[in-house]
C-alpha positions in Angstrom: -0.3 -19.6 -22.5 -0.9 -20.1 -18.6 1.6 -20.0 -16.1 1.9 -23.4 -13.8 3.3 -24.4 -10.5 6.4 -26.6 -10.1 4.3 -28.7 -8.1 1.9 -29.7 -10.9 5.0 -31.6 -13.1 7.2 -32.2 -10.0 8.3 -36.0 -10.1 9.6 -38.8 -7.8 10.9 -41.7 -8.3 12.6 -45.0 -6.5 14.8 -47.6 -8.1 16.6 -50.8 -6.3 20.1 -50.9 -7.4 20.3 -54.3 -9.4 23.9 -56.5 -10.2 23.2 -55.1 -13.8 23.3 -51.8 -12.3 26.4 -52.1 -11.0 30.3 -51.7 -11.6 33.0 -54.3 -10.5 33.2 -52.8 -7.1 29.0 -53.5 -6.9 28.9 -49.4 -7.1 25.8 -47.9 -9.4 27.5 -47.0 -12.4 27.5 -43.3 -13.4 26.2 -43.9 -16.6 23.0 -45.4 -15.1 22.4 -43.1 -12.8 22.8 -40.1 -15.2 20.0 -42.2 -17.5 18.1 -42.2 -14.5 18.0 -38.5 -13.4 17.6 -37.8 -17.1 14.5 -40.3 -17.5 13.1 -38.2 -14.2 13.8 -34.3 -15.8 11.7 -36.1 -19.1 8.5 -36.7 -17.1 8.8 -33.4 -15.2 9.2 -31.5 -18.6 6.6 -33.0 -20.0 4.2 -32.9 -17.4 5.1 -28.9 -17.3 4.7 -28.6 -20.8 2.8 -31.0 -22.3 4.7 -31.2 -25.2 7.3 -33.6 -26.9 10.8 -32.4 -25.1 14.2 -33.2 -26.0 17.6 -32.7 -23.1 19.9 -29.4 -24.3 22.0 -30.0 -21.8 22.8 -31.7 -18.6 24.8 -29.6 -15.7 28.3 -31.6 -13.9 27.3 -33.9 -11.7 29.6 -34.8 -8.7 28.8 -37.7 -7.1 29.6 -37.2 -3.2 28.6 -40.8 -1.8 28.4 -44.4 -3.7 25.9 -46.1 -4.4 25.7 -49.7 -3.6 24.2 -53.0 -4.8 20.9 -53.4 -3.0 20.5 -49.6 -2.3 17.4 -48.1 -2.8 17.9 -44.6 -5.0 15.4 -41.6 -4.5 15.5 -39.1 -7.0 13.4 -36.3 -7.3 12.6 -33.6 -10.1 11.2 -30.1 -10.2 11.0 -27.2 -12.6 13.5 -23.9 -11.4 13.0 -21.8 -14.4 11.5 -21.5 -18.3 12.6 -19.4 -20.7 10.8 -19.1 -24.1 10.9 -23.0 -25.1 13.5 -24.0 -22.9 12.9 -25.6 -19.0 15.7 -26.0 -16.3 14.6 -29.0 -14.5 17.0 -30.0 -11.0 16.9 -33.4 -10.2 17.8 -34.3 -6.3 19.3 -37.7 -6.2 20.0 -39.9 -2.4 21.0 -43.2 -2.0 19.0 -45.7 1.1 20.8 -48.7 2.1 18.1 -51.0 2.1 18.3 -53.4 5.3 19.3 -50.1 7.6 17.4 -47.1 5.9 20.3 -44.9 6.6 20.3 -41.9 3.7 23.4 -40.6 1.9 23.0 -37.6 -0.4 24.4 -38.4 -3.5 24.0 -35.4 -6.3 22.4 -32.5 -7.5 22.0 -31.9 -11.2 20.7 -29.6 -13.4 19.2 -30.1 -17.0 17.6 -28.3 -19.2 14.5 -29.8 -21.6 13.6 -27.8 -24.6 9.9 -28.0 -25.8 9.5 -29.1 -29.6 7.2 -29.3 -32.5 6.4 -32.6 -34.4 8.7 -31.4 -37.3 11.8 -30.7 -34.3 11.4 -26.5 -33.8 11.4 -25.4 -30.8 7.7 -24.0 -29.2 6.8 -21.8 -26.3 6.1 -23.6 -22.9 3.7 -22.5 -19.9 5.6 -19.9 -17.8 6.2 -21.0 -14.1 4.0 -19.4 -10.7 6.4 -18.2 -8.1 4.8 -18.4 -5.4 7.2 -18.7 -2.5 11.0 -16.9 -1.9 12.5 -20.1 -2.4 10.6 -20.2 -6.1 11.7 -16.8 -6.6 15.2 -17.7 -5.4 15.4 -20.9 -7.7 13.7 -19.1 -10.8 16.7 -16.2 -10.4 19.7 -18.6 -10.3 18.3 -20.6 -13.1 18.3 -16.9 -15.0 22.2 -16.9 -13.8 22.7 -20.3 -14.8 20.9 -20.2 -18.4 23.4 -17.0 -19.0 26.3 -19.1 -18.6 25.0 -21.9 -20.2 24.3 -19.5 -23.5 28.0 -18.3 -23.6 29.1 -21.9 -23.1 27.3 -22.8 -26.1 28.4 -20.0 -28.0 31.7 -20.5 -26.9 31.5 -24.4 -28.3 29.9 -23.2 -31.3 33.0 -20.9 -31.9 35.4 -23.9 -31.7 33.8 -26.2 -33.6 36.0 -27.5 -36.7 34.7 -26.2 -39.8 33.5 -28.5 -42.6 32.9 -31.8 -40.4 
């Protein structure tokens, strides 16, 4: 299977923040915003793998500035690191108020996309072309960060209840 650059599946997208969007306060509800970075990691796994993808698992976000009604949110996604079937995917999120273009960033989150078969197994996905430090950089803390993610899992596996 070829190996690909990050900049062949990396993704960007804009969305104005709409009353629907919003929470009492007319801040950008969590929940929406963690559907939108999700929806973004989606298109930048599939355009890496060109298969059907499904999220494993989605990093802690911290949100470090609101966003407000009328803002204009910029998120952008690109592939760190593949392993086998599985993609870590960071999506970069800032907020634009819209009448003053001032910029806030907002988050940082990492997911990761696992590459599937019509019947649901997983399948092997192109590996990724480091070209630069910073790929090589990225591509060794997503190693870091997959290791910890495997002994979380394994660690939730352990205490799950039994017979459920």
């Amino acid at each position: 299977m070829n190996e690909k650059s990050w900049k062949e599946s990396v993704t960007e997208l804009q969305r104005l923040v709409l009353p629907p969007d919003t929470n009492i306060f007319n801040d950008l509800y969590g929940g929406r915003l963690v559907e939108w970075v999700d929806n973004v990691a989606a298109i930048v796994a599939t355009k890496h793998s060109r298969r059907r993808n499904v999220t494993g698992s989605i990093d802690s976000m911290f949100f470090l500035s609101p966003i407000n009604l009328g803002d204009i949110v910029h998120l952008t996604g690109r592939i760190n690191y593949v392993h086998k079937s599985t993609m870590e995917i960071q999506v970069d999120v800032y907020s634009e108020e819209g009448l003053t273009g001032e910029k806030n960033f907002t988050t940082t989150c990492m997911l990761t996309y696992v590459a599937i078969t019509q019947d649901g197994r997983p399948t092997e996905v192109p590996g990724l072309i480091l070209e630069t430090d910073d790929d090589k950089e990225r591509f060794k803390q997503g190693e870091i960060r997959r290791e910890t993610r495997m002994k979380n899992l394994s660690d939730i596996k352990a205490r799950q209840p039994k017979g459920i």
